[in-house]
C-alpha positions as CSV (number, residue, x, y, z in Angstrom):
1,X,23.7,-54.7,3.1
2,X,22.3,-51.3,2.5
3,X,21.7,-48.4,4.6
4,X,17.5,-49.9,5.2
5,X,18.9,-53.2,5.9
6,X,21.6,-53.0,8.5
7,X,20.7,-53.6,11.3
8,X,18.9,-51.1,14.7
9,X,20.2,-51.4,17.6
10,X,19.8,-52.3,20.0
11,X,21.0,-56.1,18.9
12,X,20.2,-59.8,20.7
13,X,20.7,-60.6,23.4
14,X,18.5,-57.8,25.1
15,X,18.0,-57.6,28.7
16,X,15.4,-55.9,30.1
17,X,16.0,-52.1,29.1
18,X,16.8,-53.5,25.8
19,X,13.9,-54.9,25.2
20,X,12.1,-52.7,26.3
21,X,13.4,-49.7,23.8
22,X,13.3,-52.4,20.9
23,X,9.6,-52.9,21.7
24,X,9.0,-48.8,22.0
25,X,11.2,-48.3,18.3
26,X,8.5,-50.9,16.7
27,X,5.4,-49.5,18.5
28,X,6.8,-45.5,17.4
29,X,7.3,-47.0,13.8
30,X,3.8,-48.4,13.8
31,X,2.3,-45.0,15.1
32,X,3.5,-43.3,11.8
33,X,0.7,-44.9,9.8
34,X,4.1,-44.9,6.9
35,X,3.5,-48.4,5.7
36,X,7.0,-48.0,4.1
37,X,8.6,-46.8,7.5
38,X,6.4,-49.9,9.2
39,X,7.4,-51.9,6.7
40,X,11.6,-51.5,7.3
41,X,11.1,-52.2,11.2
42,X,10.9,-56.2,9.8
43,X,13.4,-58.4,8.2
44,X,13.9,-58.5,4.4
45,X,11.9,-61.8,4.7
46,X,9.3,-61.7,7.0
47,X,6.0,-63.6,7.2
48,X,2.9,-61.9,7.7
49,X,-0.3,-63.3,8.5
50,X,-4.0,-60.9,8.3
51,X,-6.6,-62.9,8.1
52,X,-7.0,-64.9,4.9
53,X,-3.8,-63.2,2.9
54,X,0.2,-64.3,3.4
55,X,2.3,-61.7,3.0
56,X,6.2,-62.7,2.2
57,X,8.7,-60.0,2.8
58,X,9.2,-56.2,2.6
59,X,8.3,-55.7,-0.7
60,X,4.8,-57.3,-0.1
61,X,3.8,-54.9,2.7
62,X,4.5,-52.0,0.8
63,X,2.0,-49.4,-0.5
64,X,-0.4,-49.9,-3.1
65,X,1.6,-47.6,-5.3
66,X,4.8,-49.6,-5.3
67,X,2.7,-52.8,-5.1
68,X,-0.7,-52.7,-7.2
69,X,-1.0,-56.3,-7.1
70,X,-1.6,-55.9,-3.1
71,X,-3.4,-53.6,-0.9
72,X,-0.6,-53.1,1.2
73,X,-0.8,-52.2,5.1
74,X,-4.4,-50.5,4.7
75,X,-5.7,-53.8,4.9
76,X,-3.6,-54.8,7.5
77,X,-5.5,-51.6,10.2
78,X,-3.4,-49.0,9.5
């Protein structure tokens, strides 16, 4: 597991504090606007959803200039 891949804590089982800090860490990552930043706040293999486009993954929510075949996270509001 690389550096990007291990894990933030805080880890499962979260309690209310927990939770509550994991939620802030995604919503700071989101503020950004750094769809690469954004896009190691998921798993290696998540499943996105925006409207008629599935996304697979880290590598498909990436920029348009690491991913030309894909708009990347400007379509998906940011």
């Amino acid at each position: 597991m690389s550096a990007a891949e291990s894990p933030r804590l805080p880890l499962p089982p979260f309690d209310p504090q927990t939770a509550a800090q994991k939620v802030r860490m995604a919503e700071d990552a989101w503020n950004t606007r750094d769809p690469v930043r954004v896009a190691l706040a998921y798993t290696p293999d998540s499943a996105w959803r925006n409207r008629s486009k599935f996304l697979t993954g880290r590598e498909s929510i990436q920029p348009p200039g690491r991913r030309p075949d894909h708009p990347g996270l400007s379509d998906l509001g940011l």
